[in-house]
TIKOLGU-123025 format. One record per residue (C-alpha): residue in three letters; y, z, x. Coordinates in steps of 0.25 Angstrom, whole numbers, padded with zeros to 4 digits, always signed. Last residue first. Layout:
ALAYZX;...
% end
This chain:
UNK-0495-0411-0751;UNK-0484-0407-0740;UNK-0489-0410-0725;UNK-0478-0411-0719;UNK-0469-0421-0713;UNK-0456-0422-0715;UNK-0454-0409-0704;UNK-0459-0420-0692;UNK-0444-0423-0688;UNK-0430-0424-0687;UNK-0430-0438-0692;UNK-0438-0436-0702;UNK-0449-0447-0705;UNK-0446-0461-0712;UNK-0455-0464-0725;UNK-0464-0475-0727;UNK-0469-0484-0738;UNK-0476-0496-0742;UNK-0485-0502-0754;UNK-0493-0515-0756;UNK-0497-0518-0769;UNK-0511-0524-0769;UNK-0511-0538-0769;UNK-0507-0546-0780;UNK-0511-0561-0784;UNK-0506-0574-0789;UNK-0514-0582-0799;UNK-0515-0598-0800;UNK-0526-0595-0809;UNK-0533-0605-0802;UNK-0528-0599-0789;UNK-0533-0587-0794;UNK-0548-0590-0794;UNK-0546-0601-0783;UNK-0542-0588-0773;UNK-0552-0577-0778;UNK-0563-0589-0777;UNK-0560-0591-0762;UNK-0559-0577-0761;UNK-0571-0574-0765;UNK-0580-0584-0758;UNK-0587-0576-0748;UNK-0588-0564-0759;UNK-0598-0572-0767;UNK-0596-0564-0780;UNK-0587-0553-0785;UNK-0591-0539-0780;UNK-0593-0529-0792;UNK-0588-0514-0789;UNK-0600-0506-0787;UNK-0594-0494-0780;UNK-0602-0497-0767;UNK-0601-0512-0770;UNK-0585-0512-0768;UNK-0587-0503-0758;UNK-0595-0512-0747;UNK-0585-0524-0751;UNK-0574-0517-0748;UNK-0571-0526-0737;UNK-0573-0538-0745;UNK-0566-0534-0757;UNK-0553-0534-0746;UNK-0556-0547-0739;UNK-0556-0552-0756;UNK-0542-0546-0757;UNK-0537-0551-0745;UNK-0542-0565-0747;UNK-0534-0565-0762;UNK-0522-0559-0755;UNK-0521-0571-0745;UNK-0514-0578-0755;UNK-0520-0594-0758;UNK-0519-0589-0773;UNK-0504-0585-0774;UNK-0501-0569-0768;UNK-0494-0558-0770;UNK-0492-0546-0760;UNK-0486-0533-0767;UNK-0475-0525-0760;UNK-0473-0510-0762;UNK-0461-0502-0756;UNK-0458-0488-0752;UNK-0450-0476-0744;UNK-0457-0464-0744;UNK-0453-0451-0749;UNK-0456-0440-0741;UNK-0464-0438-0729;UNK-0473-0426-0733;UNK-0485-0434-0733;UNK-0487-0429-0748;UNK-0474-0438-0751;UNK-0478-0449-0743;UNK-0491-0450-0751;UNK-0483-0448-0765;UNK-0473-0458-0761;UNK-0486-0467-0755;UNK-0492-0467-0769;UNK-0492-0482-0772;UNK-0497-0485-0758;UNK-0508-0474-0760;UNK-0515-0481-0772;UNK-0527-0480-0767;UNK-0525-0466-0761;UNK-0541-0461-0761;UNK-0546-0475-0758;UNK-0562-0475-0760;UNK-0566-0480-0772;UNK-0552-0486-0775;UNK-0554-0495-0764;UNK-0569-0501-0768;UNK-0561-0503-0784;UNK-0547-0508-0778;UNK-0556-0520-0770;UNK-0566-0521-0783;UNK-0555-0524-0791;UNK-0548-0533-0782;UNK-0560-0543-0781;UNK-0562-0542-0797;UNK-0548-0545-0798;UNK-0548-0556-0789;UNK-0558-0562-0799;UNK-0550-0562-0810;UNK-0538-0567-0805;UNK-0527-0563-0815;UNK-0516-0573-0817;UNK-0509-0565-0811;UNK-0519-0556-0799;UNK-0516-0543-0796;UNK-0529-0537-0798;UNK-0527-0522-0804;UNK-0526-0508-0798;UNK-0531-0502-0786;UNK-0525-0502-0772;UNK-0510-0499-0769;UNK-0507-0504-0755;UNK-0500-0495-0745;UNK-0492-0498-0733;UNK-0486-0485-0725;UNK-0476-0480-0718;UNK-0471-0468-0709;UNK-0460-0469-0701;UNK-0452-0461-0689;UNK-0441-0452-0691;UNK-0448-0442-0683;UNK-0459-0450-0676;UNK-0471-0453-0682;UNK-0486-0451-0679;UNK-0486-0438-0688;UNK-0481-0448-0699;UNK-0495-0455-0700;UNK-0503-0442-0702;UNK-0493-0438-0713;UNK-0495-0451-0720;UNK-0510-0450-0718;UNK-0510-0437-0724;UNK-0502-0442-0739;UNK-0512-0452-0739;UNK-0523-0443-0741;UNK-0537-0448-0742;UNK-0533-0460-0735;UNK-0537-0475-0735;UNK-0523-0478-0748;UNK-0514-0473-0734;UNK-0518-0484-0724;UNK-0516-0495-0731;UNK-0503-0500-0720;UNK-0501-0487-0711;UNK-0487-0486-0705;UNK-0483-0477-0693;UNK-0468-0479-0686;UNK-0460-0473-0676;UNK-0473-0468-0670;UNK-0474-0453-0662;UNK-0478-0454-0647;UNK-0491-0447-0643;UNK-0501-0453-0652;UNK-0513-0444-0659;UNK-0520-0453-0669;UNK-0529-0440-0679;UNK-0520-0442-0691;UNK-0519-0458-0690;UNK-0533-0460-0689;UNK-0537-0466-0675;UNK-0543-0480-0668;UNK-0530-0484-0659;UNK-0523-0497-0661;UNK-0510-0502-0651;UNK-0499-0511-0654;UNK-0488-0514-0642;UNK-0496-0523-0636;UNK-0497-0534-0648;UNK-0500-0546-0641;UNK-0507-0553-0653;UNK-0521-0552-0648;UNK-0519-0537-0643;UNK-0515-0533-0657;UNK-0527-0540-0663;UNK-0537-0537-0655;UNK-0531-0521-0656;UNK-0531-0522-0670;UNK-0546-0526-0671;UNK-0550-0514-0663;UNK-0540-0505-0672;UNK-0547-0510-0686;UNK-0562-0509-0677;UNK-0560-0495-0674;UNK-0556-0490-0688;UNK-0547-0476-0689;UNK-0533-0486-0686;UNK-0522-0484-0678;UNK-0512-0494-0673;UNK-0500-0490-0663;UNK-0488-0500-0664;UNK-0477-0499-0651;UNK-0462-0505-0652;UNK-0454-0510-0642;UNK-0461-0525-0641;UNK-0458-0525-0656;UNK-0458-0514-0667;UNK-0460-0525-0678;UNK-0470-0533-0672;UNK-0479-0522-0668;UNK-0478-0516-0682;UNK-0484-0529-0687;UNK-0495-0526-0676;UNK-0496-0514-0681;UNK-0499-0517-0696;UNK-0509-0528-0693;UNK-0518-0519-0685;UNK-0531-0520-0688;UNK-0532-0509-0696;UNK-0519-0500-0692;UNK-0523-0488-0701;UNK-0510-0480-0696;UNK-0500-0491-0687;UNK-0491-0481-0679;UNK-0477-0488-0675;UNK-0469-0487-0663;UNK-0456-0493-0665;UNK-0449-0503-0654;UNK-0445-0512-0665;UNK-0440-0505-0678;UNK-0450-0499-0691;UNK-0440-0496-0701;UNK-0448-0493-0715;UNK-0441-0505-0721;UNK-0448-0514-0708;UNK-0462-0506-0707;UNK-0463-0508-0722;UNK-0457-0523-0722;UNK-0470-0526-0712;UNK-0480-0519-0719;UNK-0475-0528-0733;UNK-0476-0541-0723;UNK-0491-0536-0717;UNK-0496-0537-0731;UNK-0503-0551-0733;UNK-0507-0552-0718;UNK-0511-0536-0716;UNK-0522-0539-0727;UNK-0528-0550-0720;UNK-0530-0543-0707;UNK-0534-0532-0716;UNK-0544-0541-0720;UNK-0549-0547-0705;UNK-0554-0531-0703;UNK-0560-0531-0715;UNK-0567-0543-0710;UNK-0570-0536-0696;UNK-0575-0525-0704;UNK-0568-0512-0705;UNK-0571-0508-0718;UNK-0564-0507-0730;UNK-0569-0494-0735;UNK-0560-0485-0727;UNK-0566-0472-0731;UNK-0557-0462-0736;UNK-0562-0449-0726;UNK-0548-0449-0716;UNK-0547-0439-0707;UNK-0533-0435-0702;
% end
């Protein structure tokens, strides 16, 4: 299943450090999805676009000693650095390979497969569904975690200068992201998957002024960097010190801030078998 959206993030070591980042502020929502959606110690669970492997080894906690995490990722240096860090912590039982998720051949069927900001990267979300289901077990799960980019800064009282920070992130994404708003479409997406109807929930993380939402942000502006200019999006001003000036601009407007809703869902395959899945449009 080729993929021709261009992941214009990168895969920088810095990049690499900020979805570190990013998996620290929305691992708790991950984490409720794989619990409503049922995951159980002793599972084996198929981690799609792992990055650097924050959701697998949250899925290694959960499925225990028992259980069995496969990461798979189409950039070599996101699974390089997911195997340090698996191998660091002790995590035995997590393993990353470089592949796409249609084109990963595996033996045994997964219990589980997830993929966290993985749909909004595709040219047809409704195709990566069904190539993440093909690696389930009847009466398995399939799930995912969406954010919705675009919009307006989520600042009150507004933050001017974050707004300028967020509109040229949403403006570099939207510019490339076929399914920007995938998160908010995921009934539509499933539907197309020839799943059904999923089961959903959005949360929203919120933050005061020492938030680690304002570094994130900024960490995101700096990955985009490259197409932020290429579409000639303004940059604010000495970059090294932006986020220090985000934080003591909204900590003088004693403002609290928004992220990006976060939006998650997943359906249980038929028990009896594969006939769920289809290819309907």
């Amino acid at each position: 299943m080729p993929n021709d959206v261009p992941y214009i993030l990168g895969h920088s070591q810095a990049e690499l450090r900020r979805l570190m980042l990013q998996a620290s502020i929305i691992q708790p929502i991950t984490r409720r999805l794989l619990l409503e959606a049922g995951l159980k110690p002793g599972m084996r669970v198929l981690d799609i676009g792992c990055g650097t492997g924050d959701v697998s080894l949250l899925a290694a906690d959960l499925v225990g000693p028992r259980g069995a995490v496969v990461g798979i990722d189409r950039s070599a240096e996101a699974v390089a650095a997911a195997r340090d860090r698996a191998a660091a912590l002790g995590y035995g039982r997590v393993t990353f390979h470089q592949a796409e998720a249609g084109a990963y051949d595996d033996p045994a069927p997964f219990d589980l497969a997830i993929g966290r900001y993985v749909l909004i990267h595709q040219a047809d979300p409704a195709e990566m569904i069904r190539a993440a289901a093909a690696h389930v077990r009847p009466g398995g799960i399939v799930a995912f975690h969406e954010l919705a980019v675009g919009g307006k800064s989520q600042t009150l009282p507004l933050v001017p200068l974050e707004g300028e920070i967020w509109d040229g992130v949403t403006a570099a994404l939207t510019s490339v992201l076929r399914h920007p708003d995938a998160g908010r479409r995921m009934v539509e997406h499933f539907h197309r998957a020839g799943l059904g109807q999923p089961t959903l929930f959005c949360e929203t993380p919120v933050g005061a002024p020492d938030t680690p939402i304002y570094a994130w942000l900024v960490q995101t502006l700096h990955s985009l960097l490259p197409q932020v200019e290429r579409i000639g999006r303004p940059v604010p001003a000495d970059l090294d010190t932006l986020e220090e000036r985000l934080r003591a601009e909204a900590a003088a407007a004693h403002s609290q801030v928004m992220a990006p809703a976060q939006f998650c869902g997943w359906v249980r395959l038929p028990a009896e078998g594969r006939e769920g899945v289809s290819d309907c449009e």
